[in-house]
DRENDO-1510 file (C-alpha; in Angstrom, 1 decimal, always signed):
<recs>
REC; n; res; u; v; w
REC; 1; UNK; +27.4; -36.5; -17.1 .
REC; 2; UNK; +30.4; -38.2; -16.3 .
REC; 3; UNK; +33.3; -35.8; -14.3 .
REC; 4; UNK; +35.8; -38.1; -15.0 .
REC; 5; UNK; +38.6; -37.0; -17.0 .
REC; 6; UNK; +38.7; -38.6; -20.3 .
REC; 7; UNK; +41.4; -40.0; -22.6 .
REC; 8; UNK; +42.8; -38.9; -25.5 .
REC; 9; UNK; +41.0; -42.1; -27.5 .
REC; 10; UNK; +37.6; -40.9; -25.8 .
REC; 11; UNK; +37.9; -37.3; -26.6 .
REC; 12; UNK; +39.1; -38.5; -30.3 .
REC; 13; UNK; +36.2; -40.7; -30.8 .
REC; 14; UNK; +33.8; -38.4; -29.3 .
REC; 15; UNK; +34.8; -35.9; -32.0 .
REC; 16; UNK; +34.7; -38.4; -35.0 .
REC; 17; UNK; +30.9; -39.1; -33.7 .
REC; 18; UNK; +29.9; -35.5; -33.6 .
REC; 19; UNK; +31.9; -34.8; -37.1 .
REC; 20; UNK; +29.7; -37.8; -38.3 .
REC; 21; UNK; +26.5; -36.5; -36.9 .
REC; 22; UNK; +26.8; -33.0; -38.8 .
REC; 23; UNK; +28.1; -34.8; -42.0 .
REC; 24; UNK; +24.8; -36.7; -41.5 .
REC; 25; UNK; +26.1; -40.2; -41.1 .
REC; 26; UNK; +24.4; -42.6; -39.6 .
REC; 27; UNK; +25.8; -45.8; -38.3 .
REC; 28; UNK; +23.5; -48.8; -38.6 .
REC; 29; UNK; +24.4; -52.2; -37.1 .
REC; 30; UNK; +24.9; -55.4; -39.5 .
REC; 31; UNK; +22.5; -57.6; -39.4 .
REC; 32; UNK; +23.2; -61.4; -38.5 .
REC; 33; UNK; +22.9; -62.0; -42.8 .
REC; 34; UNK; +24.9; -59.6; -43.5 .
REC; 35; UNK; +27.8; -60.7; -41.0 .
REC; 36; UNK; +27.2; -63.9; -42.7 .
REC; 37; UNK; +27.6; -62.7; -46.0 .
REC; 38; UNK; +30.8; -61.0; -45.4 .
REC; 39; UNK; +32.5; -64.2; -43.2 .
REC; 40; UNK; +31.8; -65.9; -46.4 .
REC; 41; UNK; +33.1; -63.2; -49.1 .
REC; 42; UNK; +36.2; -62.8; -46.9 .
REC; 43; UNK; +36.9; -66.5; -46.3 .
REC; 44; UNK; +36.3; -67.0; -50.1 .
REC; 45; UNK; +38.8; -64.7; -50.9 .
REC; 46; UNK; +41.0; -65.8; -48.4 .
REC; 47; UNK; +41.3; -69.1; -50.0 .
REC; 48; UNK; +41.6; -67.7; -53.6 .
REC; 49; UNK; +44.3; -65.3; -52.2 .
REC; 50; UNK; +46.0; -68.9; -50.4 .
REC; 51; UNK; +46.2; -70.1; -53.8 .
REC; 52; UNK; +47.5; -67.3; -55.7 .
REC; 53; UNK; +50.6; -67.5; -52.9 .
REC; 54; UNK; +51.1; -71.0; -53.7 .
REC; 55; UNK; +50.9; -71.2; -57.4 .
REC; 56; UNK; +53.9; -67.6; -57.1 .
REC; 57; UNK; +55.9; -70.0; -54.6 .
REC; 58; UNK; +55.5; -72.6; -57.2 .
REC; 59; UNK; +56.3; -71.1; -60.1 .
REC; 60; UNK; +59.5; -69.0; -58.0 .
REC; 61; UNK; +60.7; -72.1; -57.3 .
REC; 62; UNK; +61.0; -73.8; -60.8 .
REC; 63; UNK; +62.9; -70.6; -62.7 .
REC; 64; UNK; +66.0; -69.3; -62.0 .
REC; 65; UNK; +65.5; -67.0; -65.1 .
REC; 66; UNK; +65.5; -63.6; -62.9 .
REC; 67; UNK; +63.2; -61.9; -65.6 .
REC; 68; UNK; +61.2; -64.9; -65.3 .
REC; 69; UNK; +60.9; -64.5; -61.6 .
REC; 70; UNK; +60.0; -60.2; -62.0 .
REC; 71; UNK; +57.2; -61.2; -64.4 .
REC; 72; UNK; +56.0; -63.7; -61.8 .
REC; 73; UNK; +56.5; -61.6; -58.7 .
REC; 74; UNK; +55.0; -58.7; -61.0 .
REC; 75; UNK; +52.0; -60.7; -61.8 .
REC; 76; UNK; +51.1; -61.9; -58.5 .
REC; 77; UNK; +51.4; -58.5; -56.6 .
REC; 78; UNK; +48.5; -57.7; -59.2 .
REC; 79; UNK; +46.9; -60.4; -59.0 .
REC; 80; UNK; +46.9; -59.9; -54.9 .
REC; 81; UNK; +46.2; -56.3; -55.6 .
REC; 82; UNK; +43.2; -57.4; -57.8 .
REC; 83; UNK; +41.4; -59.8; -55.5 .
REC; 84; UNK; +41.7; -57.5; -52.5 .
REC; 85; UNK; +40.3; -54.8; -54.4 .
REC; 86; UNK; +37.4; -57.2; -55.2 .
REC; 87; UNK; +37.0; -58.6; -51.8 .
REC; 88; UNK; +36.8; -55.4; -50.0 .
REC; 89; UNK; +34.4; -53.6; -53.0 .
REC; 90; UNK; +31.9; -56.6; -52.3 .
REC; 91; UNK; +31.7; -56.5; -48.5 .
REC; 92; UNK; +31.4; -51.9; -49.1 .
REC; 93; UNK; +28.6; -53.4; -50.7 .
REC; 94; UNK; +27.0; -55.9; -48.4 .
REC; 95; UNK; +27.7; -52.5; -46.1 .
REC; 96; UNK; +25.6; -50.5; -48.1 .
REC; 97; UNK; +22.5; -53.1; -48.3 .
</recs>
């Protein structure tokens, strides 16, 4: 064993590791598909998310309307909301495979 003293991230991390172990988690490496599989779920959404912020930049643009602009503003936090949601239940998926 090492004498050294440790740090306060070591001594955290050493305690989340045996709180895991008697919970009975194990951690299991991704393999090189799965990596794959999750670059491309999160660069898909990326792009989808990209596009949600320009077509809300768009449409802020062409109203003045300020109800106009909360139902837009409104609709594209859910809309962000939504596809994050979806991105990140996909790859807690990919996880679990």
């Amino acid at each position: 064993m090492d004498d050294a003293p440790k740090s306060a991230v070591e001594l955290a991390m050493a305690r989340l590791k045996k709180k895991d172990a008697d919970e009975g988690v194990t951690d299991h490496p991704l393999s090189a598909d799965q990596k794959n599989e999750i670059a491309e779920v999160r660069k898909t959404y990326a792009a989808r998310l990209a596009q949600e912020e320009i077509l809300y930049k768009s449409r802020m643009q062409g109203s003045v309307d300020y109800d106009e602009r909360q139902k837009f503003e409104e609709n594209y936090r859910r809309d962000v909301e939504r596809l994050t949601h979806e991105r990140d239940r996909k790859i807690e998926k990919i996880h679990a495979s």
